[in-house]
N, C-alpha and C positions, 0 to 999 in steps of 0.2 A: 504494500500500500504506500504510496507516496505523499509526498505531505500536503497534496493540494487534492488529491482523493477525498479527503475528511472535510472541507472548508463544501468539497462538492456534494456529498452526501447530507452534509447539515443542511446544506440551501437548497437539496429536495426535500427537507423533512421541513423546513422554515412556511413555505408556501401552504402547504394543504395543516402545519399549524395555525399560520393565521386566518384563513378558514373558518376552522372550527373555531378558535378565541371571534369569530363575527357571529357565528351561531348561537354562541352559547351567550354572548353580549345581546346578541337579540333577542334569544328565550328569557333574559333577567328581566329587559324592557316588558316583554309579553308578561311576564309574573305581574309586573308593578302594575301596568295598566291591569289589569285582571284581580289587581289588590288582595294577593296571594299571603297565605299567609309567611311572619317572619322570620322564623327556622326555614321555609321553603329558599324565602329569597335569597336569607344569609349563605345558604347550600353553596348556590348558583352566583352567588357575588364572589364564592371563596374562589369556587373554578374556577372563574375570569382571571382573579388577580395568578392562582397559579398559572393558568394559560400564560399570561403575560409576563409574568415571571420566568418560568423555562423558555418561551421566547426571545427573550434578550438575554437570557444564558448563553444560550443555543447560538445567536447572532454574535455573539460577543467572543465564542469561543473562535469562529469559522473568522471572523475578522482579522482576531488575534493570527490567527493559524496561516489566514492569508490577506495581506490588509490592502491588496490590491484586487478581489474581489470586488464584482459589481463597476467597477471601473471597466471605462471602455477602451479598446484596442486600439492601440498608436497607428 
């Protein structure tokens, strides 16, 4: 495996994460208007912040790893 193999496998795993963190940010909305109760919500607030959390884990490891990612080609 080489060292920009890992930077590439994260940033398939980045996309269809933020994804689901738009999913599940829109199921909390759906809760609130729906005036769901507050153990539900708190559930589904906690996802989010984990989603967003391992997200920028994830983005920060693959940067690290390659900080010329997402840059475009000379």
């Amino acid at each position: 495996m080489t060292p920009n193999t890992v930077p590439r496998i994260l940033d398939a795993i980045l996309d269809p994460l933020a994804s689901i963190q738009e999913q599940v940010q829109a199921a909390l909305d759906l809760a609130r208007q729906n005036k769901l109760p507050r153990p539900f919500l708190d559930t589904i607030q906690g996802a989010v912040a984990n989603l967003d959390i391992t997200w920028e884990a994830l983005n920060e490891i693959a940067t690290t790893l390659d900080p010329d990612r997402g840059q475009p080609e000379p």
